[in-house]
Structures are given as C-alpha cells and as structure tokens.
N, C-alpha and C positions, 0 to 999 in steps of 0.2 A: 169745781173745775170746769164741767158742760155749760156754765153760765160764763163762766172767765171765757172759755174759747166762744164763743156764740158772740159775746161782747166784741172780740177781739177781730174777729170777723167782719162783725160791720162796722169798724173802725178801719181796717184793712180796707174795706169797698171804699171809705169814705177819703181815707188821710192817704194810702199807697202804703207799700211795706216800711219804706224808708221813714216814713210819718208818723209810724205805730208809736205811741206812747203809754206806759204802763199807768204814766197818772191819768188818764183823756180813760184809759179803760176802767180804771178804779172813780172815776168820779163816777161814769157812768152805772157801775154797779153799785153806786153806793155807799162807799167802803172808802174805808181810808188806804193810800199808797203801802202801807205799810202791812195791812189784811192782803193785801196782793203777794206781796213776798212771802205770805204762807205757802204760797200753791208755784210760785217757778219765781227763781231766784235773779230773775235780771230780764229785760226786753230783748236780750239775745233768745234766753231760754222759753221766750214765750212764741217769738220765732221759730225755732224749730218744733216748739209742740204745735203749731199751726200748717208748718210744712209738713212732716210727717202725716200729720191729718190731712193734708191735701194729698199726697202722695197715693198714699191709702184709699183717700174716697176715690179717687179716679183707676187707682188697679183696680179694684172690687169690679167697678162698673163696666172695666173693659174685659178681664176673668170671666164675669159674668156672659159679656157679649160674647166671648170665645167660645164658654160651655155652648151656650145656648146655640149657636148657630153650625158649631158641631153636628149638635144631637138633632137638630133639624134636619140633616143632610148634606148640608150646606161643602162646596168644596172647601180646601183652605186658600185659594183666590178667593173666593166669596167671602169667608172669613175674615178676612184680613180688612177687607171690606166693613163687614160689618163692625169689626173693632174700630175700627178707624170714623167711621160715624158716631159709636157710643164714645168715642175721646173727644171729637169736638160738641158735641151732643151738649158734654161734661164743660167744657170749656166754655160755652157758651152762656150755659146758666150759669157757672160760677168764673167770673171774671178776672175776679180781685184774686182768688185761689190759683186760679191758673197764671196769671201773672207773677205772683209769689214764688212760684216755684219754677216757672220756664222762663221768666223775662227778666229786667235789667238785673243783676246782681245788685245788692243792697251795701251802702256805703260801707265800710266796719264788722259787717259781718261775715262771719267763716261759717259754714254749716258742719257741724258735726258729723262722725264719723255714725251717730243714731240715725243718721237719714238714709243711709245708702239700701238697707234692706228695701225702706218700703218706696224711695225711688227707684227699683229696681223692678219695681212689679210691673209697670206697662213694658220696659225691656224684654222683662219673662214672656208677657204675652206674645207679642212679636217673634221672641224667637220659639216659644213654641208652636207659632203658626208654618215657621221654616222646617222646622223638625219630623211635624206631622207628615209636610208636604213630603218633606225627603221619606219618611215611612214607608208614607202610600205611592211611592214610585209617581209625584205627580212633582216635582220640581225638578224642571229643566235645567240643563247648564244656564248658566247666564251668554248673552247676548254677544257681551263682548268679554272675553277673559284677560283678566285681571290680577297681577302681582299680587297676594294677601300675606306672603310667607314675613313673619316678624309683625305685622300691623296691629294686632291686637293684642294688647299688654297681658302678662303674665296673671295679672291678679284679676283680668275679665275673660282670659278664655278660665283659670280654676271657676270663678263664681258660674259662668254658664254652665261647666262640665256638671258642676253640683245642683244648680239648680233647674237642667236642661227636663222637659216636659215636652211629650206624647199624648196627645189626644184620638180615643179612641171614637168609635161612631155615638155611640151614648152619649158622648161630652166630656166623659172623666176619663182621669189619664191613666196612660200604660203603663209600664216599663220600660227607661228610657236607655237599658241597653239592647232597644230594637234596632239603636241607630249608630251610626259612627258620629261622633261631633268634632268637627275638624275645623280650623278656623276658618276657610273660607264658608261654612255656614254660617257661625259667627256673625264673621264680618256682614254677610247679605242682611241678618238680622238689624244688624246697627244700620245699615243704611234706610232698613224702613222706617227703623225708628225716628232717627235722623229725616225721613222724610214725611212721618207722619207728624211729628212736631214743629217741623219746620213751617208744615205748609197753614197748619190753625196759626202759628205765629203770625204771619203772612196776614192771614185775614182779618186777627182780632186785632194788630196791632197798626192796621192799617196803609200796610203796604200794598194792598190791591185796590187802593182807591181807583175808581175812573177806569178800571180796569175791564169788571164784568158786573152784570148786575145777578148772577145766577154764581151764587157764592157755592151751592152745596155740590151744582155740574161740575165745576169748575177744580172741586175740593177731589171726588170721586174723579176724574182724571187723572191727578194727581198722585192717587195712590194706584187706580190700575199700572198708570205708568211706570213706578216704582216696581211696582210686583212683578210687571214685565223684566225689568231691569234684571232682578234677581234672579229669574224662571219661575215664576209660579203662574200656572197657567190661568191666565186671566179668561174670561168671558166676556163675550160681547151682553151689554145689558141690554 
C-alpha cells in the first residue's frame, strides 16, 4: 500500500488529480490493474486514501508548529504566524498534494465522509490558536463587530465544542473548559482559516503574478492583517 500511495503521488505531480489513473499507477508498479484492486477498490478510493494523507501530513506539520512555538514563548499572534509559515512551508514543497485537496474540485468525484476528521485538523489548529488567545486574556474584540448569531452551522460549532484545544506554555494542551466557546470565536477561527488558505492559493496558483516579487513579506502581512482582524494582538516584526 506505501508503494501504491508513493506511485500514486507522482503520478498526481505528473497527470493532476483529474488525470490520476489506476492503470498509468499499476503499470508503473508493475503489476497488473487487476493486483491494484487488491488494495482500494476504484480511482475514487484511491483519491481519498491520498487526500486524507495529505490532510494528515500537513495537520501534523502545522500541530507540530503550534506545539512548538507555544513552548518557546512565542505569543498566540506569533503563533498563528508561525503556523501559517509551516502550511505554506508544506504547500510549497508538496504542490500536487496541496492542490488535491484546496484546489479545482475533481470532475465526478465526491469525497467522502472519511475525510472530514483529518481535513479538520489545520481548522483545529487555528482555532486553537483563538482559544489560547481568549485563555490568556490576549484576544481583543474585533475591530469592527460583526453579526455571527446563526452563521456557523449546527454540525461545526458541535465538531469545535468537541474538538476545541487550549495550549498551555509547555505546548500541550489544557483543559478546554478554561474557556467559553461561543460562536463568534468560531467564526473568527474560520476566517483565519479562510485566510490562511486563501492567501498560499493566491500564490501557488498564480494569482500574484507581476504582483510582488517578495512572496513570503507579502504572505506575513497577510495573516498579521487577519489576526488583526479578529483581535489577536499582533506584533510589530
């Protein structure tokens, strides 16, 4: 199966998701189309076991960046910061992966309902970096206040309520009834999300052409700006 996904990857870099073919991946391995069907039962299914694996490798990396710039000190402005470098970081080197899963939607296919956990985890991150903030009495109102009552559907404030995380100064979490979770946290959460995705789409896909030539200043505004947006007190770098 680590050889089928590895194959299937750089056929992904090569062909685009829409292009992925289970026979172009079994030639390559090998094998006949048919030794393919042992291990995932259709080019849909082979789809989501590579999304999910993308899902996954870039939570880790940004959880990871979360822990770590916690337990350094680091505010949760800085944080957010620093997550937000480890996701395009991620994006960068892996291209084909990060388009899989943030960019065109693929003709015919539905993603199943097995993706939602592990695309859920750079969300977690984010909103545990709003969480913190609110914790440690470091998240300001927002700027301009903003209607949120009914915005956030029923099935993503339960998933936040449950899955809602407190980072202590060590890096590892708290107890997340330190906080109240209300939707207008929530909501602030999804907008970084929303703005931390938006803005790598922006770049890798080409939309800041002729734009600027200092892609990474350019990126870090971007999410200071955001963070401002929601209160989190940004720092001057």
């Amino acid at each position: 199966m680590a050889d089928l996904l590895a194959v299937a990857r750089r056929r992904l870099a090569s062909d685009g998701p829409a292009g992925l073919s289970l026979r172009a991946v079994a030639r390559e391995l090998g094998v006949s189309s048919s030794a393919v069907y042992r291990y995932v039962e259709s080019r849909d299914a082979l789809l989501t076991a590579l999304i999910i694996e993308a899902y996954d490798e870039v939570g880790a990396v940004c959880e990871r960046a979360l822990r770590e710039s916690f337990a350094s000190g680091a505010s949760p402005a800085r944080t957010w910061l620093a997550v937000g470098h480890a996701f395009r970081a991620w994006a960068l080197d892996n291209r084909a992966s990060f388009e899989l899963v943030y960019g065109t939607p693929i003709p015919g296919y539905a993603a199943p309902q097995d993706t939602v956990a592990a695309a859920a985890r750079l969300w977690g991150v984010v909103e545990a970096v709003c969480s913190t903030a609110l914790a440690r009495g470091e998240l300001d109102p927002p700027p301009v206040a903003l209607e949120v009552d009914g915005l956030m559907s029923e099935s993503v404030m339960g998933f936040a309520r449950e899955h809602v995380v407190v980072v202590g100064p060590d890096g590892e979490a708290l107890p997340h009834d330190v906080i109240e979770l209300d939707e207008a946290l929530v909501a602030r959460s999804v907008t970084l999300w929303v703005s931390l995705v938006g803005a790598v789409s922006a770049e890798l896909f080409g939309h800041l052409h002729g734009m600027t030539s200092d892609h990474p200043r350019l990126f870090e505004l971007t999410l200071a700006t955001a963070a401002a947006g929601v209160g989190l007190r940004v720092e001057a770098p």
